[in-house]
C-alpha positions in Angstrom: -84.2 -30.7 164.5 -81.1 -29.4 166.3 -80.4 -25.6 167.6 -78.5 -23.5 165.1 -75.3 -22.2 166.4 -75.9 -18.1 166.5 -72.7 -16.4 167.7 -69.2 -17.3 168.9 -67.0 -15.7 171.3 -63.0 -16.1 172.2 -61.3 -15.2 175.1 -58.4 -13.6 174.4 -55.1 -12.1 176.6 -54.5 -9.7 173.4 -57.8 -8.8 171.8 -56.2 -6.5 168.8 -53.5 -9.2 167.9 -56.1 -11.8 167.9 -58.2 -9.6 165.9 -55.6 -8.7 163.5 -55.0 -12.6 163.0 -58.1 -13.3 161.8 -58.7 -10.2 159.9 -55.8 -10.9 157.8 -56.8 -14.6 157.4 -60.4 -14.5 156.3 -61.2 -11.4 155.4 -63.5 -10.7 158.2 -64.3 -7.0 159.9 -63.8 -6.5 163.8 -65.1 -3.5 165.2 -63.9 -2.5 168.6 -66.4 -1.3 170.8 -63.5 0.2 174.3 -66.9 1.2 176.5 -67.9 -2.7 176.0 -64.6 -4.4 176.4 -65.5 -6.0 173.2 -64.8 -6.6 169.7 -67.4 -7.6 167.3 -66.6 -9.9 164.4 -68.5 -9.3 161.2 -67.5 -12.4 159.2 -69.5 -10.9 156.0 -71.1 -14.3 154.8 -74.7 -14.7 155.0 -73.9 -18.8 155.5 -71.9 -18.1 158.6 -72.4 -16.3 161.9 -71.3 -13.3 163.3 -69.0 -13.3 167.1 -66.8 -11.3 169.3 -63.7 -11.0 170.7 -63.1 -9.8 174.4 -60.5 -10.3 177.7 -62.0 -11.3 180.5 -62.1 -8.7 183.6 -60.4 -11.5 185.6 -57.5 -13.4 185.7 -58.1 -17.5 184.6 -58.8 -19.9 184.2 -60.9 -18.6 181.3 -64.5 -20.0 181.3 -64.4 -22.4 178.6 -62.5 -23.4 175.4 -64.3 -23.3 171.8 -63.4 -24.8 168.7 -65.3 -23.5 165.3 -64.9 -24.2 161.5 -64.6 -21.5 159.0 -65.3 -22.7 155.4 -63.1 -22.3 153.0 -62.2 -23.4 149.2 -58.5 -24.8 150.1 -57.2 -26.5 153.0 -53.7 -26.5 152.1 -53.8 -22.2 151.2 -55.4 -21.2 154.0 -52.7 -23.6 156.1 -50.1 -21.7 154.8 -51.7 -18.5 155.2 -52.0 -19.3 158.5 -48.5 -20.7 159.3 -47.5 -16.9 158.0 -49.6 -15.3 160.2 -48.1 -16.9 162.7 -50.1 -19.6 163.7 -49.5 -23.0 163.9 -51.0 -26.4 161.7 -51.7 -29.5 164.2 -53.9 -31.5 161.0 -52.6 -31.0 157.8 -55.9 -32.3 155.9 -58.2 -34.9 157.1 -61.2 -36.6 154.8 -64.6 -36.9 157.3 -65.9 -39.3 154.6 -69.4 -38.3 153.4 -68.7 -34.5 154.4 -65.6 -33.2 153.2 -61.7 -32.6 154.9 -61.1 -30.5 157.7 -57.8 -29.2 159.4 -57.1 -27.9 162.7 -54.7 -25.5 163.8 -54.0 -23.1 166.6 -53.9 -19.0 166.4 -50.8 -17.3 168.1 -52.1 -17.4 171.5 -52.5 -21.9 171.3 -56.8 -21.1 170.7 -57.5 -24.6 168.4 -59.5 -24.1 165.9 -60.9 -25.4 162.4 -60.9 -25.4 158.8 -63.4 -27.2 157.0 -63.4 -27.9 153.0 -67.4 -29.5 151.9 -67.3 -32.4 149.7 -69.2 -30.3 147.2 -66.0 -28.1 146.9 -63.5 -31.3 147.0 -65.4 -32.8 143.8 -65.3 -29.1 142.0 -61.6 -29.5 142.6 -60.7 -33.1 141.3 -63.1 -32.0 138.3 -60.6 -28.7 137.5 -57.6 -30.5 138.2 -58.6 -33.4 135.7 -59.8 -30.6 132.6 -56.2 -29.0 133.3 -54.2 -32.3 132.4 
């Protein structure tokens, strides 16, 4: 059995803009903490993990990228959102057969990360599309 993944951390130039982003995105809570340096990211889902948000004390290069995938109901809505928020979309919507779809995208500062839709989902979907017609 594999290691769970516990936390998650992004280096960031602009903490608060970063934290704003992803506030406004998915919905999650950041609480800054000034005497730490840090942010804390409270992503209020009890299938996800919690993370922070912080800017290194010293100039690059940064120790290490990260890439995660947040969950969500609808690639192509949460794109969008994120195209208004000012981020950018690199995958529109790609099937991992077996799994589900994922896209990828970058926040305003070029940090890549994920979106990822389970199959589970994608077959609620084609069901409520098909009673609609």
């Amino acid at each position: 059995m594999g290691l769970p993944v516990v936390h998650f951390e992004m280096m960031s130039k602009d903490p608060a803009g970063v934290s704003d982003f992803y506030a406004e995105i998915f919905g999650w809570k950041v609480r800054h903490h000034p005497e730490l340096n840090y942010r804390i990211i409270e992503t209020g889902n009890k299938m996800g993990i919690n993370g922070g948000i912080l800017k290194p004390d010293r100039e690059g290069p940064w120790p290490g990228n990260q890439i995660f995938y947040v969950a969500v109901d609808d690639l192509a809505k949460y794109n969008r959102k994120i195209e208004k928020a000012g981020g950018r979309i690199h995958v529109e919507e790609q099937e991992i057969p077996g799994m589900g779809s994922l896209s990828l995208f970058t926040d305003p500062e070029g940090r890549m990360n994920g979106l990822f839709k389970p199959m589970v989902q994608a077959k609620k979907a084609k069901k409520a599309k098909k009673k609609k017609k």
